[in-house]
N, C-alpha and C positions, 0 to 999 in steps of 0.2 A: 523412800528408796529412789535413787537417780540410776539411770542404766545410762552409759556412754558410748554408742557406736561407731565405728571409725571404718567407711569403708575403703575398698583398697585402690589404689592409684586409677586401675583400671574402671572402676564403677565410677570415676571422677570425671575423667576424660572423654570427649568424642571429635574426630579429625574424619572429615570427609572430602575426597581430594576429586575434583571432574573436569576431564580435558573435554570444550565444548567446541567442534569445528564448525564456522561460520563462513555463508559462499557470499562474503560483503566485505567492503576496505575495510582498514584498523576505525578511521573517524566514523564512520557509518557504526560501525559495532558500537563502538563508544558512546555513541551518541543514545543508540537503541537500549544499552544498561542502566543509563541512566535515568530515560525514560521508564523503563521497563522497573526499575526500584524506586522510581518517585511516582509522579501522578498514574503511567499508563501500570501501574499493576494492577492484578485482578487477581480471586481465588479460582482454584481449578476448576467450579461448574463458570467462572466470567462472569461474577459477581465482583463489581470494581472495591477493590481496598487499597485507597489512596496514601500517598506517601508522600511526603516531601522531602527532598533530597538538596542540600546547601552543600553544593560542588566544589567544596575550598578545605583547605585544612584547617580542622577544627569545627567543620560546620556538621549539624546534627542531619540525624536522618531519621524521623518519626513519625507513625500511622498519624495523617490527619483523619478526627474522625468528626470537624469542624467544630465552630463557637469556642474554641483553646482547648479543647479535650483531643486527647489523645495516647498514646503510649511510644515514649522514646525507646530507639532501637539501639544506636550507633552512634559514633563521633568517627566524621572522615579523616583518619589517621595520615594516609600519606594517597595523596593524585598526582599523576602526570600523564597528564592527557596526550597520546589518549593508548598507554601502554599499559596503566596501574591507577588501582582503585584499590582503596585498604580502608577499612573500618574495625574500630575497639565497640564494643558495648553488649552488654545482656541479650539485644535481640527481642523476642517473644517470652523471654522466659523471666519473671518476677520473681525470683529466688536469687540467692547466693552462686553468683556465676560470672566467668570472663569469659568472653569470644572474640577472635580474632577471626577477619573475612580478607578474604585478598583475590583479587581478579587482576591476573598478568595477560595482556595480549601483545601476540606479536604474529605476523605476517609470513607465513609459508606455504608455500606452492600454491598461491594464488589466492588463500583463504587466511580468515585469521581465526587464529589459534585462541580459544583462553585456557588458561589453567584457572581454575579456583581451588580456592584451600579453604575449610572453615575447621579451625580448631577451638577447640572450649573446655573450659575445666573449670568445676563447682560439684554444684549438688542437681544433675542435672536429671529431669525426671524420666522413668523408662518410657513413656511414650511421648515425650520430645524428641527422645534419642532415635527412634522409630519412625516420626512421622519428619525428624528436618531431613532426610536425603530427598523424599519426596517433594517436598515443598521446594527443596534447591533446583531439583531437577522441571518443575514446572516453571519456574524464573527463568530456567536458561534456556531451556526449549522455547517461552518468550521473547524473550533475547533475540536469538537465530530467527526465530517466523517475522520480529519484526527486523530485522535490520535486514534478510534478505530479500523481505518485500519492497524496505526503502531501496534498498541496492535493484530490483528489479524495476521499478518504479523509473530509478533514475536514471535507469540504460534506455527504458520507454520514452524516455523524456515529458512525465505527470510528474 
């Protein structure tokens, strides 16, 4: 006997959208993101899980875990430095899955703004769905600690 399940649009789907305000210029943030998803990441006790990030269109973005092992994330879909940052690919998750990532910055009332977006549809499991707002939200508060440190740093002049 074969049983066929077909869930519904919504069990498909997950869109998580965060406006992250940064007290740093547009190039400083910029810079700090892309640190901050390639080499300088960490897990949230700051245990380092490194990344390499090929800052060009069509260049991948994947967990080095060294000696050529790793797990591909992304393919950098569209940059322009230093307002947008967009990546296609799986991500963490080895199943049947599309994700699209997009970080928009842009420069108001002295700070800069990003929107992110991460939408995805597949077969995505309940406690991915659960644990990525977290995980997003400890990248971007990364983000912010470093790029206001660089920004502070560099009004000290270190």
């Amino acid at each position: 006997m074969t049983t066929l399940t077909v869930p519904d649009i919504e069990g498909l789907t997950i869109k998580i959208t965060q406006e992250i305000r940064v007290r740093a210029s547009l190039d400083v943030t910029f810079a700090a993101l892309l640190e901050q998803l390639g080499p300088g990441n960490e897990h949230p006790d700051g245990t380092p899980m490194p990344f390499k990030l090929e800052a060009w269109p069509g260049g991948r973005w994947f967990r080095d875990l060294g000696n050529g092992d790793g797990h591909y994330w992304a393919t950098v879909q569209a940059i322009k430095r230093p307002t947008l940052l967009e990546f296609s690919g799986p991500l963490f998750m080895s199943y049947p899955v599309a994700n699209n990532m997009q970080y928009r910055l842009s420069e108001q009332d002295g700070e800069t703004v990003i929107k992110f977006c991460h939408a995805g549809f597949g077969l995505i499991q309940e406690d991915h769905k659960k644990g990525v707002a977290m995980g997003w939200n400890h990248i971007h508060e990364q983000v912010r600690t470093r790029a206001e440190g660089a920004n502070a740093g560099a009004a000290a002049g270190t």
